[in-house]
C-alpha positions in Angstrom: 14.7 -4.8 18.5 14.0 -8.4 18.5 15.6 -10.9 16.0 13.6 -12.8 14.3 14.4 -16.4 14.6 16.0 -18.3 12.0 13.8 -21.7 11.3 16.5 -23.3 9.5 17.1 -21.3 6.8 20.7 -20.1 6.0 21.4 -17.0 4.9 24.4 -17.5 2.3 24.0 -15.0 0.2 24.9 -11.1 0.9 23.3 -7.8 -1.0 24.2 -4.8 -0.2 22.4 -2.0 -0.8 22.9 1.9 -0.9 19.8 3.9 0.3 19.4 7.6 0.3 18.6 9.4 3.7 14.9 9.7 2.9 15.2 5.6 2.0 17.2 4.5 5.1 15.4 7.0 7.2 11.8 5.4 6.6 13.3 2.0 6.6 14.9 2.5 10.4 11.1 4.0 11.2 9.1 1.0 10.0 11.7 -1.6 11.2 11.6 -0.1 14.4 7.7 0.0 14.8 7.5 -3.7 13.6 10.2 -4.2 16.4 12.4 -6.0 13.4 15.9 -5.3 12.1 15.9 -3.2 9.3 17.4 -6.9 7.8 14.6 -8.7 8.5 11.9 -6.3 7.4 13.8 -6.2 3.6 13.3 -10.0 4.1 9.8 -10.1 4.9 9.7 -7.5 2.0 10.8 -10.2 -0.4 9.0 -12.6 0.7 5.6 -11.2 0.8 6.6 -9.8 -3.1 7.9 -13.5 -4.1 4.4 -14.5 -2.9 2.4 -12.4 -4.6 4.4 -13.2 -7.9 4.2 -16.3 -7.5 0.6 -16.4 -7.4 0.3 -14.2 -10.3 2.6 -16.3 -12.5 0.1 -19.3 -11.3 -2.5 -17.1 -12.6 -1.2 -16.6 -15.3 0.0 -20.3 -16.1 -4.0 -20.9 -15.9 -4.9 -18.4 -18.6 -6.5 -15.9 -15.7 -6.6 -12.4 -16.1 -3.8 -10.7 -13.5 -3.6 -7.0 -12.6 -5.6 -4.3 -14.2 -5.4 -4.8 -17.8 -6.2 -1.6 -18.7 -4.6 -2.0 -22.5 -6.2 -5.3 -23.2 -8.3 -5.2 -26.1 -11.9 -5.8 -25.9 -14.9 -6.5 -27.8 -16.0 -2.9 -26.7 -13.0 -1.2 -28.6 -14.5 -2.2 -32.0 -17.9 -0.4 -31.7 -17.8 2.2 -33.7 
């Protein structure tokens, strides 16, 4: 596996985590066909999911609609 290269950015803080087999068994498969360490690929997991918060909670911020919505209330609703 290659290790991904550190631009800087210190890890200081240490999580550990208990995975079932069926958990740490996929984890090892998609690590190793991303040729990452099964640390790296939780990191790029966090990452891509802080990014796509974050640009929901901008979204939001801006008063646009985020997600589905499926229980917002509508004009619609109140035809009888």
């Amino acid at each position: 596996m290659a290790k991904t290269v550190n631009l800087g950015d210190k890890y200081t803080h240490r999580i550990t985590l208990r995975l079932n087999d069926n958990q740490y068994d996929w984890l090892i498969k998609i690590a190793e066909m991303l040729d990452v360490s099964p640390s790296d690929y939780i990191r790029m997991a966090v990452n891509t999911s802080m990014t796509i918060s974050n640009e929901e909670i901008e979204k939001m911020k801006k008063g646009e609609m985020v997600g589905t919505h499926e229980n917002v209330k509508t004009d619609s609703n109140d035809i009888i």
